[in-house]
Residue frames relative to the residue before (quaternion, step in Angstrom):
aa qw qx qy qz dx dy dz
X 1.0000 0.0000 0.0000 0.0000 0.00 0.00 0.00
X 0.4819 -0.6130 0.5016 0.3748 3.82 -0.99 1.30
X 0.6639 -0.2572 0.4744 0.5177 3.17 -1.52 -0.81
X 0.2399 -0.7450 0.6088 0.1292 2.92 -1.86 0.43
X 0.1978 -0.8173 0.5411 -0.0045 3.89 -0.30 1.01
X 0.0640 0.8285 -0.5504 0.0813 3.72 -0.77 1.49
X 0.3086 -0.7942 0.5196 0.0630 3.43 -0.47 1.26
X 0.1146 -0.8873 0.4466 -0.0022 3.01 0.03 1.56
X 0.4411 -0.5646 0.6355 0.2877 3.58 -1.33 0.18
X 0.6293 -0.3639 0.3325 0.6008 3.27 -0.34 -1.42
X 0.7963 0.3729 -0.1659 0.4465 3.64 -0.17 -1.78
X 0.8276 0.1798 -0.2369 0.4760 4.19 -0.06 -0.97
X 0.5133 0.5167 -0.5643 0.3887 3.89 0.74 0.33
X 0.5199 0.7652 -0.1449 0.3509 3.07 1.41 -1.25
X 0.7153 0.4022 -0.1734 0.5446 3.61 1.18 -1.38
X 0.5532 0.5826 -0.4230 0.4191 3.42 1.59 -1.35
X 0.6935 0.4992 -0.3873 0.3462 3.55 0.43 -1.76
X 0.6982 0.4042 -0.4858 0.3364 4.11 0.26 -0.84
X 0.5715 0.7117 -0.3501 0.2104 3.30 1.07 -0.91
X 0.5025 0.6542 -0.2249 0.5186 3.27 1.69 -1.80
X 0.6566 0.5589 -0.2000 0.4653 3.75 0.52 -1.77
X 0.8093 0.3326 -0.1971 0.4423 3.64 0.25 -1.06
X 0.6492 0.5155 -0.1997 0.5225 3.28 1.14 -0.10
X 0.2672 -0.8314 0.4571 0.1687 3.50 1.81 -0.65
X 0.2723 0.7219 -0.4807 0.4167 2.91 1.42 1.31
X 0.1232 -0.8532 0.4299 0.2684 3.84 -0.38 0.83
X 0.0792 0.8861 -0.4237 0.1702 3.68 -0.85 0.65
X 0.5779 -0.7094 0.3537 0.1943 3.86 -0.90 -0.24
X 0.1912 0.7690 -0.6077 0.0530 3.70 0.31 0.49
X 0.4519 -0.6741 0.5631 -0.1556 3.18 -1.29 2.49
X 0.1367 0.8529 -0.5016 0.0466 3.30 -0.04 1.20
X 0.4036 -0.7125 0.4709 0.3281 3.94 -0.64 1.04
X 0.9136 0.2196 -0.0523 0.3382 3.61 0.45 -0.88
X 0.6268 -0.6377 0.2421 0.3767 3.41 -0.77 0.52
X 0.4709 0.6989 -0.2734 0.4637 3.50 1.91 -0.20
X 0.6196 0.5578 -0.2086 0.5114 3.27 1.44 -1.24
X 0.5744 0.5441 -0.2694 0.5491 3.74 0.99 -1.13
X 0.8591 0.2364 -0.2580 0.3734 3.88 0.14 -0.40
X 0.5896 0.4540 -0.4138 0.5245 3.22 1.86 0.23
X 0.1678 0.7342 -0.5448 0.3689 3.57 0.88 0.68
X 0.1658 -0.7252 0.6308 0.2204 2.56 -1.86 -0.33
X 0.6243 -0.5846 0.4223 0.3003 3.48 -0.91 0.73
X 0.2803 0.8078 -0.4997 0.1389 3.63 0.53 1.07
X 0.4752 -0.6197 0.5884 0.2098 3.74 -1.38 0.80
X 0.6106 0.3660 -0.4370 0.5497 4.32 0.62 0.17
X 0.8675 0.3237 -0.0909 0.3665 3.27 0.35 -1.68
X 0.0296 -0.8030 0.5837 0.1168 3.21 -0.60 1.19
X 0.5832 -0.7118 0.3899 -0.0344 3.13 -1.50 1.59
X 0.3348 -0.7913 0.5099 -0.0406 3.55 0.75 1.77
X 0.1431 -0.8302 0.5081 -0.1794 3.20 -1.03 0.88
X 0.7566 0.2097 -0.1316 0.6052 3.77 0.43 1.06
X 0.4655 -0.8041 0.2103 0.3042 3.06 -0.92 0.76
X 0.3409 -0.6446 0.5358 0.4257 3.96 -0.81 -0.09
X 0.1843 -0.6256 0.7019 0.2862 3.11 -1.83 0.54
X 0.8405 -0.2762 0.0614 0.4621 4.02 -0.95 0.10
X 0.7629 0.5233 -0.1711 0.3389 3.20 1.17 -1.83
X 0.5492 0.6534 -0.2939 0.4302 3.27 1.86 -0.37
X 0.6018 0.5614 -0.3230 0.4673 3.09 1.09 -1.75
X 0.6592 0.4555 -0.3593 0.4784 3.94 0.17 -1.08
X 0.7647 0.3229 -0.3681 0.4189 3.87 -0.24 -0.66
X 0.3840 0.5049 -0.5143 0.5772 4.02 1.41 0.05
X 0.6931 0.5641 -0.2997 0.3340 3.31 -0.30 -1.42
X 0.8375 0.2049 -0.1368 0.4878 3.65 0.34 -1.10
X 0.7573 0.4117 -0.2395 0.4468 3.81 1.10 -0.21
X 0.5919 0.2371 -0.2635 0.7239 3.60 1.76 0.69
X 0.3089 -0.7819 0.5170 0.1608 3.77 1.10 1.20
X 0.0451 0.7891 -0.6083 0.0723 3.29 0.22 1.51
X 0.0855 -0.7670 0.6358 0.0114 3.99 -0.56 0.56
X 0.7216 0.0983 -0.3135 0.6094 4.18 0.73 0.61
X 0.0239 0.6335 -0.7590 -0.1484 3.34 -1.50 0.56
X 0.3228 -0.6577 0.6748 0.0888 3.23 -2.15 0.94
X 0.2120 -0.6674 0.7133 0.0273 3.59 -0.89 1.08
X 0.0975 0.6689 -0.7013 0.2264 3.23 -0.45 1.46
X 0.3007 0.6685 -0.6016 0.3176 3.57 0.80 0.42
X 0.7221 -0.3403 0.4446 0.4064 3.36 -2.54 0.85
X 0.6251 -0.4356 0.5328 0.3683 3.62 -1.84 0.79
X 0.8461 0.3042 -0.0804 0.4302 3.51 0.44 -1.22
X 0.4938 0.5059 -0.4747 0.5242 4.09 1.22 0.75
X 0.1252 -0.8666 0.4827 -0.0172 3.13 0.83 2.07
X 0.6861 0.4964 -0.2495 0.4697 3.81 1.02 -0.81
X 0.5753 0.4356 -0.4184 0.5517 3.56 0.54 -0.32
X 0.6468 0.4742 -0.3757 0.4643 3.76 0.41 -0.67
X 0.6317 0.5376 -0.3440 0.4399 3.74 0.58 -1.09
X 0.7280 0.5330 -0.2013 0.3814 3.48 0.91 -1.65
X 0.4607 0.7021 -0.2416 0.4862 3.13 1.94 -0.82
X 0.5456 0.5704 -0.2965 0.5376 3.88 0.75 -1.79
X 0.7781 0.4753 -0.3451 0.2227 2.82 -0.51 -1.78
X 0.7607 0.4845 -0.2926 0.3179 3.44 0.24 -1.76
X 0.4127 0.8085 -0.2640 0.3261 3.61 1.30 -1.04
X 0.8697 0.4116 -0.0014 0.2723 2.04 0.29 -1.94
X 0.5419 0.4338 -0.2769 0.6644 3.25 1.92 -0.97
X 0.5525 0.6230 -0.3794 0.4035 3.59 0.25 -0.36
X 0.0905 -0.7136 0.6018 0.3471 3.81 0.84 -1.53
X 0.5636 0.5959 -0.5154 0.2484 3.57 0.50 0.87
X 0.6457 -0.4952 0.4492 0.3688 3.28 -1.52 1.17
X 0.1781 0.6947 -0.6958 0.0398 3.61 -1.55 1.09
X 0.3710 -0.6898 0.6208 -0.0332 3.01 -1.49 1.84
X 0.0427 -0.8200 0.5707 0.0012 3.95 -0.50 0.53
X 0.5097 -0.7810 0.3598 0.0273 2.87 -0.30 1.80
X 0.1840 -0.8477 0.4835 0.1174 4.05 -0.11 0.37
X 0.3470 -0.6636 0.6324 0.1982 3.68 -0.54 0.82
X 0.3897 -0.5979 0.6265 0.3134 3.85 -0.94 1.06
X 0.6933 -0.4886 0.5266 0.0579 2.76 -1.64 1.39
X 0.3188 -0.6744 0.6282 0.2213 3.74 -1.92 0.40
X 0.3441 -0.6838 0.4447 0.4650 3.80 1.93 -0.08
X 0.8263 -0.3421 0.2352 0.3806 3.70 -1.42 0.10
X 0.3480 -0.7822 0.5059 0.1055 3.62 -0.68 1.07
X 0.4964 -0.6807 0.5011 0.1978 3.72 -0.85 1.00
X 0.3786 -0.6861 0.6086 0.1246 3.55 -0.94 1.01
X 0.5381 0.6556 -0.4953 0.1877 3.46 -0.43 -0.13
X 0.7629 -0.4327 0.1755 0.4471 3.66 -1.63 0.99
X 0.7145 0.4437 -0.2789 0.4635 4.04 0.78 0.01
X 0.8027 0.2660 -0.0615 0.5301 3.57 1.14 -0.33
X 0.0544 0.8413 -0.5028 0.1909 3.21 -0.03 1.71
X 0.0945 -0.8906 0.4446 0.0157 3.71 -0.85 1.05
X 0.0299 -0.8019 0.5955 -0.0391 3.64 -0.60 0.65
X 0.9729 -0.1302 0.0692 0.1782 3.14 -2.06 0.58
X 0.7687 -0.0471 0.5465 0.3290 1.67 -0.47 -2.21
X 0.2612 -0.7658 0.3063 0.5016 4.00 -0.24 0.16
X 0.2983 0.6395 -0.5516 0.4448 3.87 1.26 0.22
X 0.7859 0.2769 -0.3285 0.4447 3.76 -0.15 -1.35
X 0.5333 0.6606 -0.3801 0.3670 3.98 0.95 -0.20
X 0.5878 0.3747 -0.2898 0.6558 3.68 1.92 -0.83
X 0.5271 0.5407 -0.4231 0.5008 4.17 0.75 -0.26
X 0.7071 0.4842 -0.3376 0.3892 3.64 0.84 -0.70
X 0.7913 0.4879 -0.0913 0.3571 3.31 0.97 -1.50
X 0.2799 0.7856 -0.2572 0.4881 3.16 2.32 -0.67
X 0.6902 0.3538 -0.1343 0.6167 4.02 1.20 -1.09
X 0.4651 0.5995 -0.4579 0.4633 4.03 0.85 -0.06
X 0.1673 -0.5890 0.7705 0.1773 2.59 -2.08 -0.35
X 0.5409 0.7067 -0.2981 0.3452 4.07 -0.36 -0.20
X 0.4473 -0.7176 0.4321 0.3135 2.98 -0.95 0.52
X 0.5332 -0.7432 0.3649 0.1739 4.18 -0.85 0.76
X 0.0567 0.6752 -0.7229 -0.1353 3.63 -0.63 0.49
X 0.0953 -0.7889 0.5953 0.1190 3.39 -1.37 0.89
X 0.0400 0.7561 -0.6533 0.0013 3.72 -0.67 0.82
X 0.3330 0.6440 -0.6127 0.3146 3.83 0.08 0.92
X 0.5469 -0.5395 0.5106 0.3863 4.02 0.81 0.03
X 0.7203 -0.5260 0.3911 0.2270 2.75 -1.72 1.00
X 0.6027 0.6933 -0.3382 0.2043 3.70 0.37 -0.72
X 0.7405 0.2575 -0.1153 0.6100 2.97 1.46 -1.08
X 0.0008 -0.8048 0.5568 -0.2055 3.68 0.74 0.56
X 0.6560 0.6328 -0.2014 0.3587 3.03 0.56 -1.85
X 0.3679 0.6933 -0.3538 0.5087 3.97 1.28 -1.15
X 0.9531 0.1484 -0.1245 0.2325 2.73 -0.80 -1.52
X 0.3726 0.6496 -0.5625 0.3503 3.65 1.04 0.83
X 0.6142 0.5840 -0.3969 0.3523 3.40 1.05 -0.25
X 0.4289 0.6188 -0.3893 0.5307 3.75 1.60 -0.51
X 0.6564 -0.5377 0.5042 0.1603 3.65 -1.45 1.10
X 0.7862 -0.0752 0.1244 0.6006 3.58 -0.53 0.55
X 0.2256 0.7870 -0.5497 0.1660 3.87 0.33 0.79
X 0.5425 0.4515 -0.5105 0.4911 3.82 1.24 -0.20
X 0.6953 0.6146 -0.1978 0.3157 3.73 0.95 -0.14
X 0.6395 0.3665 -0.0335 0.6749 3.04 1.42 -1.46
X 0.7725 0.4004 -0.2632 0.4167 4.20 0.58 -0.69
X 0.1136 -0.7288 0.6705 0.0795 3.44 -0.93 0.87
X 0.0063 -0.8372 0.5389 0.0927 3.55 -0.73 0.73
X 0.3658 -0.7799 0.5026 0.0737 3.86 -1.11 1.61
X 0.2524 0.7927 -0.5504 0.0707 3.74 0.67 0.35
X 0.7089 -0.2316 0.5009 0.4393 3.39 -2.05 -0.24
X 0.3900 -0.7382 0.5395 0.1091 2.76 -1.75 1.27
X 0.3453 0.7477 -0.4906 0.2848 3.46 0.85 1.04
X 0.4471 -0.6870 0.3672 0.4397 3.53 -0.77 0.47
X 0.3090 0.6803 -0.4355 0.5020 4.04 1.36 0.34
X 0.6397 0.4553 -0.2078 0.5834 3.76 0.68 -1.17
X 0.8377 0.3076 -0.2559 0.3717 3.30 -0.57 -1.34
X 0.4497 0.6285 -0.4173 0.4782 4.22 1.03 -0.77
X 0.7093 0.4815 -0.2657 0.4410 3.35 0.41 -2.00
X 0.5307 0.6554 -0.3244 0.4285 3.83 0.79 -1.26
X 0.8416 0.4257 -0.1623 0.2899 2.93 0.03 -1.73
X 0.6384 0.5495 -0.1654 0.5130 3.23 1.36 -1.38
X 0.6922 0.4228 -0.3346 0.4796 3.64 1.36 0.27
X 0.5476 -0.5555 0.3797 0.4973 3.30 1.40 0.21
X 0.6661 0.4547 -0.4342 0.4012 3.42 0.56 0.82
X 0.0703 0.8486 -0.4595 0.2527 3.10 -0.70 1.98
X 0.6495 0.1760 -0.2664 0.6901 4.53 -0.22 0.49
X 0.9265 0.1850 -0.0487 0.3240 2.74 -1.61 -1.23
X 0.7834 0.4803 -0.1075 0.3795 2.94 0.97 -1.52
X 0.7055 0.3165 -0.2861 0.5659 3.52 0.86 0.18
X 0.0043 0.8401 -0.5345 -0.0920 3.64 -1.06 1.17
X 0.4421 -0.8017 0.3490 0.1999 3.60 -0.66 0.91
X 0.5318 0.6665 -0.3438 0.3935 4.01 0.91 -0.29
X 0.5995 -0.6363 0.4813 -0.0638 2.17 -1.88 1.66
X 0.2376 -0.8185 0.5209 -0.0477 3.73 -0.35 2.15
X 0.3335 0.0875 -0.9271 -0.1469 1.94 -2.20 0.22
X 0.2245 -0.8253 0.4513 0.2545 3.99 -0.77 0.13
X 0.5513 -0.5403 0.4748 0.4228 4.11 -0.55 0.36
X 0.6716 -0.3681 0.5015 0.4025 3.60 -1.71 -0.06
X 0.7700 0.4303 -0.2290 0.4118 3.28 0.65 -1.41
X 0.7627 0.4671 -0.2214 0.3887 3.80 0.51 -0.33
X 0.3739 0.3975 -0.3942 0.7395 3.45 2.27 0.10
X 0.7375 0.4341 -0.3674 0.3643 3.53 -0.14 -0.45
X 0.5712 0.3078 -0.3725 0.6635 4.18 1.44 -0.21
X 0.6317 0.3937 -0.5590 0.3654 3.75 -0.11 -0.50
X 0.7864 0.4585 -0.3522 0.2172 3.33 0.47 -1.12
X 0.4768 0.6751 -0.2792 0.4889 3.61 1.91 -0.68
X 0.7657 0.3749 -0.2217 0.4732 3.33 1.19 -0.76
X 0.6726 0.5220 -0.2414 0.4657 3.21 1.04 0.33
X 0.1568 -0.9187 0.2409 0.2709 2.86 1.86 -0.49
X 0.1263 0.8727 -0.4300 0.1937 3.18 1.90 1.05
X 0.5079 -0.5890 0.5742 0.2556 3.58 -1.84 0.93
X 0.8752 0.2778 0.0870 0.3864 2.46 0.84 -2.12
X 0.3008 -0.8513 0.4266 0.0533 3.48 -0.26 0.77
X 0.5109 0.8038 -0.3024 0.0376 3.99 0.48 0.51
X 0.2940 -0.7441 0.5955 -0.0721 3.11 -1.29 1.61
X 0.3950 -0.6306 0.6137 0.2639 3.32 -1.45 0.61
X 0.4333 -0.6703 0.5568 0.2301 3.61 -1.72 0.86
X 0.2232 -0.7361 0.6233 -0.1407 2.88 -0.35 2.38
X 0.5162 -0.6049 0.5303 0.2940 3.66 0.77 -0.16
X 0.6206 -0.6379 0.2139 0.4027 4.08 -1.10 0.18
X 0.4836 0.6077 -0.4748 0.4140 3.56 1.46 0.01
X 0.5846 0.5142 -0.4058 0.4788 4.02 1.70 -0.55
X 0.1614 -0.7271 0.4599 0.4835 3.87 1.18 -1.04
X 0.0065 0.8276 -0.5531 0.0954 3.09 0.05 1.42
X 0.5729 0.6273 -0.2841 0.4445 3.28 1.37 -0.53
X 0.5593 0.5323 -0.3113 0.5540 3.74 1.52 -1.04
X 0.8560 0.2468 -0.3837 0.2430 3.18 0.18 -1.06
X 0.3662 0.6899 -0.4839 0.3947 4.20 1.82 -0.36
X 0.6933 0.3781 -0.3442 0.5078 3.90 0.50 -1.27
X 0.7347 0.3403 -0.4790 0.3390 4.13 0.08 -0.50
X 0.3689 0.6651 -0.4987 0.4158 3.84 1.34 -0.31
X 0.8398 0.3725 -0.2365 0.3164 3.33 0.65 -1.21
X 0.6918 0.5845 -0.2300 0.3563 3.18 0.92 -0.91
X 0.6034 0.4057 -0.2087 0.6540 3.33 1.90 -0.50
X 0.5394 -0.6669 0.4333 0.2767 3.56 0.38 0.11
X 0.3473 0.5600 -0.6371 0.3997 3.84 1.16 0.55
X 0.4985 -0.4661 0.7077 0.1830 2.57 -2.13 0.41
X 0.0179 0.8718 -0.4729 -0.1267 3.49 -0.58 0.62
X 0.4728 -0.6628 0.5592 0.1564 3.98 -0.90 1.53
X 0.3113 0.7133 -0.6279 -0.0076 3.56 -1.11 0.72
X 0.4331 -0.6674 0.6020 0.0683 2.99 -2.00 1.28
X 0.5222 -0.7451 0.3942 0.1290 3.13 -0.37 2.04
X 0.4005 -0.6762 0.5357 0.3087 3.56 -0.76 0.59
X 0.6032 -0.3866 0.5916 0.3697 3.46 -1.47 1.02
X 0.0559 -0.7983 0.5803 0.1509 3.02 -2.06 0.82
X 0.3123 -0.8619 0.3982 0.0300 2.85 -0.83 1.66
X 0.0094 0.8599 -0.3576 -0.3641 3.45 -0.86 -0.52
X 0.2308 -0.7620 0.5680 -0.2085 3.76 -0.63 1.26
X 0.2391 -0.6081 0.7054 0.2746 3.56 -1.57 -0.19
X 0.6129 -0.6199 0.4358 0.2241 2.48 -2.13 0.62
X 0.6249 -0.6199 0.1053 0.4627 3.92 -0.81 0.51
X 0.3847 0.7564 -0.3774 0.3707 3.22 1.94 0.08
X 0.8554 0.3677 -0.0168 0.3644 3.10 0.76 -1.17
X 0.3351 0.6945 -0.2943 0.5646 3.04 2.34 0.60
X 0.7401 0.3135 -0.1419 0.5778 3.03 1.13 -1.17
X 0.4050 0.5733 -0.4787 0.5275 3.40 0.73 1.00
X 0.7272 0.5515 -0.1652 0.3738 2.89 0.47 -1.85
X 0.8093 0.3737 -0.1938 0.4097 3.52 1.15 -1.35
X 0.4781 0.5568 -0.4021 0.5475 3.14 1.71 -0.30
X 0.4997 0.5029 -0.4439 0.5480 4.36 0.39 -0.36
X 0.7508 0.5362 -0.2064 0.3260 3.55 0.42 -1.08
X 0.4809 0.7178 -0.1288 0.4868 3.13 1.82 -0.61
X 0.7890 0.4264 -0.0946 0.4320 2.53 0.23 -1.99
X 0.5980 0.6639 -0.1983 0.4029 3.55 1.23 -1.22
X 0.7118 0.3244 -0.2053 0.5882 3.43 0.79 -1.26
X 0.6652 0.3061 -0.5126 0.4484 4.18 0.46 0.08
X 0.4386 0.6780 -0.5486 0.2169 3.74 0.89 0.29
X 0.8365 0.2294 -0.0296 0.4968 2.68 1.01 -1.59
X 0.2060 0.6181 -0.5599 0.5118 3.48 0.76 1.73
């Protein structure tokens, strides 16, 4: 079996990479951020990549560390890094397996719990509000919500405390009060003070599933009386990291057969 190469997020690249490690399986686990690097692990197969690739990189990895599996353990919602991911594969002829983040099953509609797209149609939604804003969709799309009326006023934005995050933040008009730095997953109880301190209506997050705490932050929406806005994960298909590690263990077994 070639190398194996997993683009991790944080939490299921994370399980792939011990898995590789306990198994003494040798390979690559690609991390984008500097958060992702200390949630590693300290591993003696898998060596632990650091920064991001753009396309032309990913290919010269690929062919000069005879990789022959890639993992997509990327975020549900780091739709381009996945795509950029496909692509190379695909030119490449290597086998890719895209890992799936367990699900929260089918969200309730109801006068407190409203979901959209996309985070563009999330500023189309709120555009008809009134209230003040907690935003937890990540820095990237910041940018969105300049299009919302008085938003240095009405938006509070929660991102990663990295100086990547806060720059992006800042450079969107989001600055004091209004901009919080700290590092999630977060408890019931700590969506439930940010939001009290913010004195937010509207609460909106993207459905990261429970490794994102998406569940903490639906129960503090309620318990504080926000309304809370979610942006539906893309739908993909992929296995789950359980069933990766099947998959690579079959793969194993296969290639000492025919040794």
């Amino acid at each position: 079996m070639k190398n194996v190469m997993v683009f991790s997020g944080t939490t299921e690249g994370r399980m792939i990479g011990d898995f590789l490690e306990e198994r003494k399986i040798s390979g690559y686990l690609s991390v984008a951020t500097e958060y992702g690097k200390k949630m590693a692990g300290e591993y003696r197969y898998v060596n632990v990549l650091y920064g991001r690739m753009d396309q032309a990189e990913m290919e010269t990895f690929f062919t000069e560390h005879e990789i022959g599996l890639v993992i997509d353990a990327t975020h549900p919602f780091a739709q381009l890094v996945t795509d950029n991911i496909k692509k190379i594969c695909s030119k490449c002829n290597i086998s890719y397996l895209r890992c799936l983040r367990e699900g929260i099953g089918n969200i309730e509609e109801d006068e407190t719990v409203y979901q959209v797209g996309s985070v563009k149609e999330a500023v189309s939604f709120l555009q008809h509000t009134s209230g003040n804003i907690l935003i937890a969709t990540g820095s990237k799309e910041l940018h969105e919500y300049q299009n919302l009326e008085d938003y240095q006023n009405r938006c509070y934005a929660r991102i990663l405390s990295t100086l990547e995050s806060v720059q992006e933040a800042v450079k969107c008009g989001f600055e004091g009060v209004h901009l919080i730095a700290m590092q999630g997953p977060f408890s019931k109880s700590m969506n439930c003070a940010t939001i009290e301190q913010v004195n937010a209506e509207w609460f909106v997050t993207k459905e990261a599933g429970n490794a994102g705490g998406f569940l903490e932050k639906k129960e503090a929406a309620k318990l504080s009386g926000a309304k809370l806005l979610v942006v539906r994960r893309p739908e993909e298909n992929g296995m789950s990291v359980e069933e990766l590690k099947i998959f690579i263990e079959k793969e194993i077994f296969k290639n000492a057969q025919k040794i």
